[in-house]
N, C-alpha and C positions, 0 to 999 in steps of 0.2 A: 504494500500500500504506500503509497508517495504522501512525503510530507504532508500537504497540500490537501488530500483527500481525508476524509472524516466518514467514518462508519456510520451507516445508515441504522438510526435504531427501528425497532417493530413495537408496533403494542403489546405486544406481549410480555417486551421486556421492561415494563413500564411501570409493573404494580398494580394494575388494575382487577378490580375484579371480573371471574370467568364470565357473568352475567355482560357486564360491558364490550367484552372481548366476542361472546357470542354475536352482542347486536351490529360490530363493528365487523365480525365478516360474511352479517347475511347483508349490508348494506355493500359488499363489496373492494372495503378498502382493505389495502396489503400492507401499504406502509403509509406511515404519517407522514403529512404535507411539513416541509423547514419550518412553517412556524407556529406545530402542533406538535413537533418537537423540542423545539425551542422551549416551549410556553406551558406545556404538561407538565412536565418534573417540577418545573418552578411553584405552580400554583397549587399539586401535588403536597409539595414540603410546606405550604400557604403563605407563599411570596405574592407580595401585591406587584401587579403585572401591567406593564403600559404597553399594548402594540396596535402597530401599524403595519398596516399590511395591505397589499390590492385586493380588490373583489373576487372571489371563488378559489382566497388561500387556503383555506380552511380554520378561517378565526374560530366561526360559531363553534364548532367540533373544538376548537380550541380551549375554549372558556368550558363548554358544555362537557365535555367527558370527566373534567375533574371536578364540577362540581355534584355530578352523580356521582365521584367516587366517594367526594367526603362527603355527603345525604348518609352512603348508604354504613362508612366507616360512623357517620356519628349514631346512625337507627340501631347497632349495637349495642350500646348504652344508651339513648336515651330513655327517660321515664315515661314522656306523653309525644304525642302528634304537636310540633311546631312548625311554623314556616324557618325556615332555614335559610331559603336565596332569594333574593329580589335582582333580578333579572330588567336593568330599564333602558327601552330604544328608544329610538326619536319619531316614528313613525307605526301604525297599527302594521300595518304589512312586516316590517321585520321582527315585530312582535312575534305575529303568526309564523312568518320563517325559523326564528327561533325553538317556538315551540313544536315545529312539526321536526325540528334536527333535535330536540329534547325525547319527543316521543320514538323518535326512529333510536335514539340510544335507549331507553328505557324498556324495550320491548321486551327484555328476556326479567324484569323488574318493573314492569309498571304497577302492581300494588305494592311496593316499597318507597318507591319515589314516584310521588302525585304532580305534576304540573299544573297550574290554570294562566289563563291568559286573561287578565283584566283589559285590554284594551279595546275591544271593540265599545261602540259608543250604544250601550244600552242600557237603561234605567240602572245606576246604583243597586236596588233592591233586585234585579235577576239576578247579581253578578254575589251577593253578599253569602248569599247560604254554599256556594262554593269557597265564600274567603274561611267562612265558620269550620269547614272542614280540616283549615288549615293545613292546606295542603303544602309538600315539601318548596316547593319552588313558582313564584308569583313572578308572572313576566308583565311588563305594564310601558307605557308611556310615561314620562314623571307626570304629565298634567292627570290623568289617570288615578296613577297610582295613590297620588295626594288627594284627589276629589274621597278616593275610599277610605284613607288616613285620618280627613277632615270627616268624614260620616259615620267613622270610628270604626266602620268594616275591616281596618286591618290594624292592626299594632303590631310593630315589629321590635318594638324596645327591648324586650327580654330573650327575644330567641333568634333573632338577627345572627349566621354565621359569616354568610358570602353575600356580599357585594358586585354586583356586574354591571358596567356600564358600557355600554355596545354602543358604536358611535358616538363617542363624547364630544368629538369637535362638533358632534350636530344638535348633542343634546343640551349643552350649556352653550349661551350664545355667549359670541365671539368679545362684547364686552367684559365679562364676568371671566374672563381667560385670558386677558390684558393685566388682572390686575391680580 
C-alpha cells in the first residue's frame, strides 16, 4: 500500500450493531461514503461534528446511523421511553428525506427506535399524541419544532441526548452567524 493511500474501512468494522448492519446491506451499501467515514467513529465516541459536504455524500446516513447506534446503546439501561434526538432541517421535505433514511436504517429495529416527523403543517393537536408516545427520535423544522415546545407537546429538558442540525447555514440565518 503506498504512502498516500488509506485503507478503506466497512461497517462492519465500525461497532455497530448486527441490526444496523442488517439494514445497511439490504439497502445495498458495501462500503461507507469518505464522509460517513470520517464522521461515524467520531460521533460514535460523541464528538460534536461540523461537516460539509456536497449533495448525495452521504451526510444523512452520516449523522443517522450513529444516532441509532447510541438510541439503541442507551435502551439498554434506560428506565422509561424518552425522546432522545431532535433531529432539525430547514425545510419539511428534508425533514421527510430524513426520516425515510431513518426508517430505511431502523428496519431490522423499528420497535426499539421510534421516529416521528413533526413537520408537516397540521393542526398541533394531530401531531401531539404521537409526541406523548415519546418517541426515540423527533425530526422537525425549528419553527415546528418550537410551535410544539411552546404548546408544551414536547419537553426535551431532561432526556435531550443528541443534537442534529442538518443544514445549518440554512437553518440559522446568515445574521445570527456573523456574530
Amino acid at each position: 500500500m503506498e504512502e498516500n493511500e488509506q485503507k478503506q474501512y466497512h461497517f462492519h468494522e465500525m461497532e455497530l450493531d448486527d441490526r444496523i448492519l442488517k439494514a445497511i446491506a439490504k439497502l445495498g451499501w458495501q462500503t461507507p461514503t469518505l464522509i460517513q467515514e470520517k464522521a461515524i467513529p467520531l460521533l460514535l465516541e460523541g464528538k460534536d461534528v461540523l461537516v460539509r459536504a456536497r449533495t448525495g455524500s452521504g451526510k444523512t446516513a452520516a449523522f443517522a446511523i450513529p444516532v441509532i447506534q447510541k438510541i439503541l446503546n442507551i435502551k439498554q439501561t434506560a428506565a422509561r421511553q424518552e425522546i432522545k434526538a431532535l433531529i432539525l432541517a430547514p425545510s419539511k421535505e428534508l425533514c421527510h428525506q430524513i426520516c425515510s433514511v431513518l426508517k430505511d436504517l431502523t428496519i431490522k429495529c423499528s420497535r426499539e427506535v421510534r421516529c416521528v416527523d413533526v413537520s408537516p403543517q397540521v393542526d398541533l393537536s394531530v401531531q401531539k399524541p404521537l409526541l406523548v408516545e415519546k418517541p426515540d427520535i423527533v425530526v422537525g423544522t425549528p419553527a415546528r419544532t418550537l410551535q410544539h415546545i411552546k404548546a408544551g407537546n414536547l419537553d426535551l429538558k431532561r432526556c435531550l441526548e443528541i443534537l442534529v442540525i442538518d443544514e445549518a447555514d440554512l437553518v440559522f440565518p446568515s445574521d445570527m452567524r456573523k456574530s
